[in-house]
C-alpha positions in Angstrom: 0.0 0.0 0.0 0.6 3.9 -0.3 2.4 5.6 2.2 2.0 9.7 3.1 4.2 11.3 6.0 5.1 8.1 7.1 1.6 6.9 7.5 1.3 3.1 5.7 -2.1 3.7 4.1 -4.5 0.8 5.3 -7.4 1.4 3.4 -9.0 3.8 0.4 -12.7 4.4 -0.5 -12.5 5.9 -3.8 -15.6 8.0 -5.4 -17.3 8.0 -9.2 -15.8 11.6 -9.1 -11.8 10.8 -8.4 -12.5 11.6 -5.1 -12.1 9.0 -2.1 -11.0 9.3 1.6 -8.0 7.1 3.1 -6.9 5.5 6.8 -3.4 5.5 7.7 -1.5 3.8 10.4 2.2 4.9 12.2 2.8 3.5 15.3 5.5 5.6 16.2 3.2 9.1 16.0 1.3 9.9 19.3 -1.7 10.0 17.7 -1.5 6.7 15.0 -4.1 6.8 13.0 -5.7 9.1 10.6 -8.0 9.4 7.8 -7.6 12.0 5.1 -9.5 13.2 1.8 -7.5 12.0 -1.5 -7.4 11.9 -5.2 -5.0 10.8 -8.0 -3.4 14.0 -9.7 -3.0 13.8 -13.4 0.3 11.6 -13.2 -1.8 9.4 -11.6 -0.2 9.7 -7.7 -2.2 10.2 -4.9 -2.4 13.0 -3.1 -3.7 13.7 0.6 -5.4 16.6 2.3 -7.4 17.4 5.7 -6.0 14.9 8.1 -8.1 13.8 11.0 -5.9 12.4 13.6 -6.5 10.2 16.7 -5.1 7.2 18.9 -8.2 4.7 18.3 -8.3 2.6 15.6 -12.1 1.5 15.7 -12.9 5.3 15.9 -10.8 6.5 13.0 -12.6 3.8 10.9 -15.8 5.2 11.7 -14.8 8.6 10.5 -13.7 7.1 7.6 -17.0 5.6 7.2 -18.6 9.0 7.7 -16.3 11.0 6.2 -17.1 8.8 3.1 -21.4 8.8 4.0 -21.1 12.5 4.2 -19.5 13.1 0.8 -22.2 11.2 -0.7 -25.0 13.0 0.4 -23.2 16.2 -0.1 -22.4 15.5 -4.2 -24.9 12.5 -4.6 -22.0 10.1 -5.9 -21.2 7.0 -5.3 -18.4 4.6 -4.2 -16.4 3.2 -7.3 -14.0 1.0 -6.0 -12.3 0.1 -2.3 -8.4 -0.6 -1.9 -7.1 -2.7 1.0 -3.7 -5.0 0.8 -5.1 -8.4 -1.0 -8.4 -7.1 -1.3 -8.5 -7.9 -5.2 -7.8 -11.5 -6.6 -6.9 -12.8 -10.3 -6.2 -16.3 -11.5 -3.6 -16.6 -14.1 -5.6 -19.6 -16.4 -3.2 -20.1 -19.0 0.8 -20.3 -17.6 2.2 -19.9 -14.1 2.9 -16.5 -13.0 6.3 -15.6 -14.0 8.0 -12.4 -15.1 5.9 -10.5 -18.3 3.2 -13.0 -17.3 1.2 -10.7 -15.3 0.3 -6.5 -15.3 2.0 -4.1 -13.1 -0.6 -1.1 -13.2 1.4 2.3 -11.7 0.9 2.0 -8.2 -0.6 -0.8 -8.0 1.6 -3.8 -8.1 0.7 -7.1 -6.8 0.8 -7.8 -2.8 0.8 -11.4 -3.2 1.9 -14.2 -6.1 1.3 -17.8 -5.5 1.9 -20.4 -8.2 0.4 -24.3 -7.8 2.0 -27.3 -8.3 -0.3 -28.0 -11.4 -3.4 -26.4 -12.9 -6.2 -26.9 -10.8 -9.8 -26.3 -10.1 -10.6 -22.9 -8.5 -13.8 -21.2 -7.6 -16.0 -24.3 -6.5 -14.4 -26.0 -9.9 -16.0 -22.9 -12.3 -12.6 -22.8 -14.4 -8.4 -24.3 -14.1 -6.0 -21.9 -13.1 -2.0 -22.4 -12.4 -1.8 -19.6 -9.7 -3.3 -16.3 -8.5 -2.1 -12.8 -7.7 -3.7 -10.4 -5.3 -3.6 -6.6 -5.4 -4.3 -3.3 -3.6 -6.9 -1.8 -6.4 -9.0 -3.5 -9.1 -7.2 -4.3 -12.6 -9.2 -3.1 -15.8 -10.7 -5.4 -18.2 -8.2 -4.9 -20.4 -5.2 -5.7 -18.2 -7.4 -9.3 -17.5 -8.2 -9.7 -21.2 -4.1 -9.2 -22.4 -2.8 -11.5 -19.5 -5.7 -14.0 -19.5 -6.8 -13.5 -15.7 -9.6 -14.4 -14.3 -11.4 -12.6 -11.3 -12.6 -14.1 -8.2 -16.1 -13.7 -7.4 -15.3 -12.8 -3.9 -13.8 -9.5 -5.2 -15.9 -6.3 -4.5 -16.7 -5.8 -8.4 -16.9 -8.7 -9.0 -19.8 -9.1 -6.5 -21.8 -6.1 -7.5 -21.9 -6.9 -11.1 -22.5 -10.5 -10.1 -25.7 -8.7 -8.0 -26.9 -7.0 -10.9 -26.9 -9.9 -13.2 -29.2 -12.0 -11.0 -31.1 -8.3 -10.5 -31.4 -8.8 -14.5 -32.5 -12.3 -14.9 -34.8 -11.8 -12.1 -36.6 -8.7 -14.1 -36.7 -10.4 -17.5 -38.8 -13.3 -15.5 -41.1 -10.9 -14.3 -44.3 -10.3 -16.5 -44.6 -6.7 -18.1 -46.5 -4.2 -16.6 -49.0 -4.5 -19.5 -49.2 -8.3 -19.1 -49.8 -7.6 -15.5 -52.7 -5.5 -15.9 -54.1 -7.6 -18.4 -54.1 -10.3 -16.2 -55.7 -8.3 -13.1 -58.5 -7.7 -15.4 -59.2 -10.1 -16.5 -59.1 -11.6 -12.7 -61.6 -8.9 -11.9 -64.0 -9.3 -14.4 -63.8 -13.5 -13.5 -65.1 -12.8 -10.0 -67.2 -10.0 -10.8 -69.4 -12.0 -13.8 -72.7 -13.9 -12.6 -72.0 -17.6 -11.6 -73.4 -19.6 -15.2 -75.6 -22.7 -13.9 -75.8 -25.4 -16.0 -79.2 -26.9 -17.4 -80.9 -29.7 -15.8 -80.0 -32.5 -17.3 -83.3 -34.3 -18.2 -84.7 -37.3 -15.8 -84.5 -40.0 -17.9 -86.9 -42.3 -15.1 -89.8 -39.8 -16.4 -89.0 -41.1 -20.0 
């Protein structure tokens, strides 16, 4: 992870607007923790601003939270992508991870790279894969597409287009509103219509 005036940056909460908010840890400082407002400048290196200091963990993670709930309602945008060490997974499907087998995004290379002994079944059996890589912040489609990763479902993205997929598939088996209505008409107009009796049927002892 990032580091800023000798703060190792723990975690990032980045906004649709380039903005995010950031907690940092230094053990040394009398007050170790912090969060702080941040974006990427246009090299692409992140830059901090209005530090809150404090000695509790737990309670600078809850002003991280509402540091990041208050931005939101202020600009009505919301929350792109987290960071935290590991946080984001890839499985390398067609080689072991080697050099020039994998990306190395600007400041984001990978926290962990694990190789198995052979190609084997990952993710509940969904696909092969000869080793994984984990990293701070999510790769782009295109960095997955040119080294043949594969996400893991457990990744945050991954997730929440996973969500809206079964969202989808949910709405195309729902009826249309016009098929709907029709139907609730045609319910009402079933139990508002007269019962029809049938006829006598004749006696046929009287025949």
């Amino acid at each position: 992870m990032d580091k800023n005036q000798g703060y190792a940056i723990l975690k990032v909460v980045m906004l649709e607007n380039g903005r995010g908010f950031a907690l940092g840890e230094c053990p040394r400082e009398p007050e170790p923790f912090v969060t702080w407002a941040c974006y990427d400048d246009e090299h692409g290196k992140r830059q901090y601003e209005w530090g809150h200091y404090g000695m509790d963990r737990d309670a600078l993670a809850r002003d991280l939270s509402e540091r990041v709930d208050d931005y939101q309602r202020q600009f009505s945008v919301k929350v792109a992508w987290v960071e935290e060490p590991g946080l984001y997974k890839y499985y390398s499907t067609q080689r072991p991870v080697d050099i020039g087998t994998f990306p190395k995004p600007p400041h984001n290379a990978p926290d962990e790279i694990v190789n198995y002994d052979q190609r084997v079944p990952v993710e509940g059996g969904a696909f092969l894969a000869w080793g994984h890589l984990t990293y701070t912040r999510p790769l782009s489609e295109k960095d997955m597409a040119d080294y043949e990763l594969r996400p893991s479902r457990d990744n945050p993205a991954v997730g929440k287009r996973m969500e809206r997929k079964r969202a989808a598939k949910q709405e195309e088996k729902k009826p249309s509103i016009s098929r709907q209505m029709e139907e609730a008409g045609r319910q009402a107009q079933e139990r508002q219509a007269p019962p029809v009796h049938k006829k006598d049927a004749p006696d046929r002892g009287d025949r």
